[in-house]
N, C-alpha and C positions, 0 to 999 in steps of 0.2 A: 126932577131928574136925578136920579141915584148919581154917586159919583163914579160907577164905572159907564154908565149908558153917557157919561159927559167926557171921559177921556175917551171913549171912541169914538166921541164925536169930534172930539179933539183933531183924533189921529186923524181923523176923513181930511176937516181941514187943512192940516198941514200937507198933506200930499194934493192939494188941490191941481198944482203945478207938473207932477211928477205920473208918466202914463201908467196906468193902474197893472198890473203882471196880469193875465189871465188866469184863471182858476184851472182847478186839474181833477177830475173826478177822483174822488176817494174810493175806495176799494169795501165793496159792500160784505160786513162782515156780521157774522150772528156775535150774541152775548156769550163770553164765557161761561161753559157749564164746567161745572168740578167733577172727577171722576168720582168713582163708590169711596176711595179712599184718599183724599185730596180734601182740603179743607183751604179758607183763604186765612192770609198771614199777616194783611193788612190792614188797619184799620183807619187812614189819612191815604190820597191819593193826589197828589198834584202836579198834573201835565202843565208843561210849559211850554210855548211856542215863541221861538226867534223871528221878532217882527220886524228887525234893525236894517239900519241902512247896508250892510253887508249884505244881507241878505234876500235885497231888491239888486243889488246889481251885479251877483251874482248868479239871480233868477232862481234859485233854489228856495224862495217863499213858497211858491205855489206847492211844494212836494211837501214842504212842511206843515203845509196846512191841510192838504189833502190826509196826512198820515194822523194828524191829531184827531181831523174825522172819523176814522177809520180808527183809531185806537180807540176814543169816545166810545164807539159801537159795540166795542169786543170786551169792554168793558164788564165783568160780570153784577147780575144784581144786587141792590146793595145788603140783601140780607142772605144773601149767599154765604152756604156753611163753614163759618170761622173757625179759628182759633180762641179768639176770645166773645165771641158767643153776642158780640154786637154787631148791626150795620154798621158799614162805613162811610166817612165821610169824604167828599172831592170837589175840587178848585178846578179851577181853567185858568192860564193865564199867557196874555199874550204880552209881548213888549217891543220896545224900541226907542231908544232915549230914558225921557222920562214919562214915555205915556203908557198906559197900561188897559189891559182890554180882556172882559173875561165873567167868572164866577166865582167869589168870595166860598172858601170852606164852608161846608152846608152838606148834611145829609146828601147821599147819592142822587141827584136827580138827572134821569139821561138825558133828557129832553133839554132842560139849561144847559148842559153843558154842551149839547150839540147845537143848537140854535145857537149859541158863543161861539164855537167853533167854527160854523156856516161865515160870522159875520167878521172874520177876523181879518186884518187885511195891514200890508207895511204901515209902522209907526214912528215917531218922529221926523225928523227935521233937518238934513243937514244939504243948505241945498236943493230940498225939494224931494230928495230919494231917501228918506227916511233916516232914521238916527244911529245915536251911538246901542252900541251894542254890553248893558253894564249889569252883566251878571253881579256882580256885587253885591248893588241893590235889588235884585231879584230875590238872590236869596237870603238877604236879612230882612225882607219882606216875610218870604217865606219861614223864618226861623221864628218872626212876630206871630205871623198866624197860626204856628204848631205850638208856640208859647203853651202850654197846662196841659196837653192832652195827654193820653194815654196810649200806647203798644205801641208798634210798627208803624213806620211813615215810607210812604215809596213817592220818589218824585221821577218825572218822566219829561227826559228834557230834546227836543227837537232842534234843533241850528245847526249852526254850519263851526261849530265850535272857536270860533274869532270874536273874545272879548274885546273891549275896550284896552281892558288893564288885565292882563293873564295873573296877574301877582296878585292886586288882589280880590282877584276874581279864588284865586285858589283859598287865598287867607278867608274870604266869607264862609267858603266852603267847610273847612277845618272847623269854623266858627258853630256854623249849624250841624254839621255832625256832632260834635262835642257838646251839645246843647240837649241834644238825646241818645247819649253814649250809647251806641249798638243795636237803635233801633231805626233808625234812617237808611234806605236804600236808596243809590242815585241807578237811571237807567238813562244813560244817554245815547242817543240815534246821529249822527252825524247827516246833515244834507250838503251833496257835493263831496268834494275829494280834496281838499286840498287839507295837506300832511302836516301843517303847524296847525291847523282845525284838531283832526283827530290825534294830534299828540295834547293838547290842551285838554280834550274832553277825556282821553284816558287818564290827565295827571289830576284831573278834577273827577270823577271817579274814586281815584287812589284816596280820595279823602274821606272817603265814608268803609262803614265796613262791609259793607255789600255793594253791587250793582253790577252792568254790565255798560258793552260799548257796542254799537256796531252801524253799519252804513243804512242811511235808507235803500238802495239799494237791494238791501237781503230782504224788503219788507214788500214786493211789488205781490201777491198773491194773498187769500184773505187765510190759505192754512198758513203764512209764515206771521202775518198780525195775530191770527189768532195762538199762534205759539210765543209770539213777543208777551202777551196778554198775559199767559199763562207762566212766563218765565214773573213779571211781578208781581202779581195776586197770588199765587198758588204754590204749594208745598205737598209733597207727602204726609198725610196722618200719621201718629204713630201706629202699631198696630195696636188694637187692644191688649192689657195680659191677659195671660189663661188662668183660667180660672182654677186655686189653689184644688190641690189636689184633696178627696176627702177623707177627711180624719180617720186613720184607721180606731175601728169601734175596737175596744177593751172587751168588750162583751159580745161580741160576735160568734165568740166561739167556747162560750164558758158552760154552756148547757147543752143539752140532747137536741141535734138536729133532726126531724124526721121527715124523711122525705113519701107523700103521698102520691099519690097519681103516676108512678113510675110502672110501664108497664113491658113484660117480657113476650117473644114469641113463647108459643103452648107449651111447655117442659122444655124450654129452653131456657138459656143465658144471656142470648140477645136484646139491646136494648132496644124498643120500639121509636120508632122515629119522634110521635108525639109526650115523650117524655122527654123532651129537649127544655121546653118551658122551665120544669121543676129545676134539672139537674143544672142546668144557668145560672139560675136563681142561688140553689147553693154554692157553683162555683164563685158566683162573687160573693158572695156572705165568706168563703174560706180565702179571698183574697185580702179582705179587710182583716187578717187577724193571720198574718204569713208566718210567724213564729211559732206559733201551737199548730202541735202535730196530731194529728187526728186517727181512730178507728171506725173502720167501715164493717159495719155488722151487718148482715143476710137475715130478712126472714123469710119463711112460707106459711101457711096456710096447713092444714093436718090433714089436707088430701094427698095420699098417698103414702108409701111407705117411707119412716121416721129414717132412717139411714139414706135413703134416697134424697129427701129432702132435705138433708143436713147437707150433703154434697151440691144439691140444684142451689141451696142460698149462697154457701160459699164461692160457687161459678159465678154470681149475682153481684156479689160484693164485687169481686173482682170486676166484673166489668164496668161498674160505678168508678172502681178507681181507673182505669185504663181514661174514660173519659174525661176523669178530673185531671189528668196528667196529659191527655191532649190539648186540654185548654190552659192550658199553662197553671196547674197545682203541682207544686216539684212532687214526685213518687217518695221522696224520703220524709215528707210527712206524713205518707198514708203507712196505714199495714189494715189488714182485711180478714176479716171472724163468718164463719157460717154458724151461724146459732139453727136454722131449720125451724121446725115446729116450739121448740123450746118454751117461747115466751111471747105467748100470743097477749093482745092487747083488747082483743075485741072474742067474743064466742062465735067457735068453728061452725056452731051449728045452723049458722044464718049465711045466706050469701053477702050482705054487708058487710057480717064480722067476720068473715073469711078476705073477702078483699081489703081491709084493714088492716088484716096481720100479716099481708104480702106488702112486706116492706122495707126499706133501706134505712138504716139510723146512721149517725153519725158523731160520735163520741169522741171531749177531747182528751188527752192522753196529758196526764201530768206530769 
């Protein structure tokens, strides 16, 4: 018999005398999911459950144990998307006196830890109604078991906030934060209402550098478990950064751009829809190199008469620049040449080398 399946066997004993509280249906909750951009922060999880004599005759066990069910549940998996890129591990533990009732830290298993949870029931001794209530040794238990590990620890504490010894209940406290300087989170739930309860679990809180406090009470609905769930596991990711912007190229713009496939209406200057592809393509090649200032030279083809065409290329250039300065090329880099027939590249005498020499260059200006 392991030694925790013997302290609850314990605990059974000792209440043998005292009328067992009725159970309270837990509140059926799904598993924590993480949003797209939410990650988990913790890597140790240990819910603790107030089994003490207070807390049988005050009648406030059965909420307590209902809730650690119902937390168990909402618990997300254990290889849910981290921070530190491992599963995590979790405890159960119950008490009262000096009996103890539960699951030893161990890789997430839900299934332990809710069958522990099912069987959890008042502990100790005093009179028959169960025990002292000695946070103390709770949590220098708990500070042994966190003893070597690694990141974030979040502890999850159920009772009715009424130690034994509040003093030093708070000094363990101190004790175990300090043990893992800034990576310990307390979340205490208060069951029942009485006002020296939750001034104790607020000043036992105040000891660590994270947590919260609040009533069971706020937790009767499985979105508000499932929002307590989310308040200890889960964080914001940060966002990605953006990705460095790219190098402007040196050489972008140190040779002759030529741009092909640009096509005009018939003895026009208009730019034709399907030469967008090209003129794109230069407009970001001339953003990579925004310092050097560029000319935009016109050609045509030898149909038609030489003065004429001198005039159609230079309408041409121009409208090349109109569009480079729409898409954001400042205009006081550009200035604009009609060269016409001039200096053809290809022979007029073919239709190839005529649609060749119908062309846009683009030269950089030193």
């Amino acid at each position: 018999m392991s030694r925790w399946t013997a302290l609850a066997a314990l605990a059974g004993l000792a209440l043998a005398c005292a009328t067992p509280l009725p159970d309270k249906a837990p509140t059926t909750v799904s598993p924590l999911t993480l949003g797209a951009r939410e990650w988990r922060v913790v890597d140790q999880v240990v819910v603790v459950t107030d089994a003490s004599g207070t807390m049988y005759r005050n009648e406030t066990f059965p909420e307590a144990k209902a809730l650690t069910r119902s937390f168990v549940s909402a618990m997300p998996a254990g290889n849910a998307r981290s921070r530190s890129g491992h599963p995590y591990e979790a405890a159960l533990i119950g008490f009262g006196g000096q009996d103890r009732a539960g699951v030893p830290l161990a890789p997430f298993d839900r299934s332990a830890l809710s069958a522990a949870a099912a069987r959890l029931q008042v502990m100790g001794d005093i009179d028959g109604y169960g025990g002292e209530t000695p946070y103390r040794h709770v949590l220098a238990g708990i500070q042994d078991s966190l003893a070597g590990k690694e990141g974030r620890a979040a502890i999850v504490l159920f009772s009715d906030g009424l130690p034994d010894d509040p003093t030093q209940a708070l000094a363990a406290a101190r004790a175990l934060s300090e043990s893992r300087a800034g990576q310990i989170c307390l979340h205490a739930v208060q069951t029942g209402n009485d006002p020296e309860g939750g001034q104790n679990l607020q000043e036992l809180v105040s000891q660590f550098s994270c947590g919260t406090v609040r009533n069971a009470s706020s937790l009767r609905s499985a979105a508000a478990i499932s929002d307590f769930a989310h308040a200890v596991f889960a964080e914001q990711a940060p966002a990605p950064p953006p990705p460095p912007p790219p190098a402007p190229m040196a050489d972008a713009c140190q040779g002759t751009i030529r741009l092909r496939g640009i096509t005009f209406g018939f003895d026009k200057a208009t730019i034709s829809s399907d030469s967008a592809v090209v003129l794109d393509v230069a407009v970001d090649q001339l953003k990579q190199c925004p310092n050097i200032r560029m000319r935009i030279d016109g050609h045509t083809d030898s149909t038609g008469p030489e003065e004429y065409n001198l005039g159609l290329s230079r309408r041409r250039a121009e409208a090349v620049k109109d569009y480079f300065v729409g898409h954001g090329i400042s205009a006081m880099r550009l200035t604009t040449r009609g060269l016409g027939e001039s200096q053809p590249i290809e022979s007029n005498a073919t239709r190839e080398g005529r649609a060749a020499n119908r062309r846009v260059e683009l030269h950089p200006i030193q």
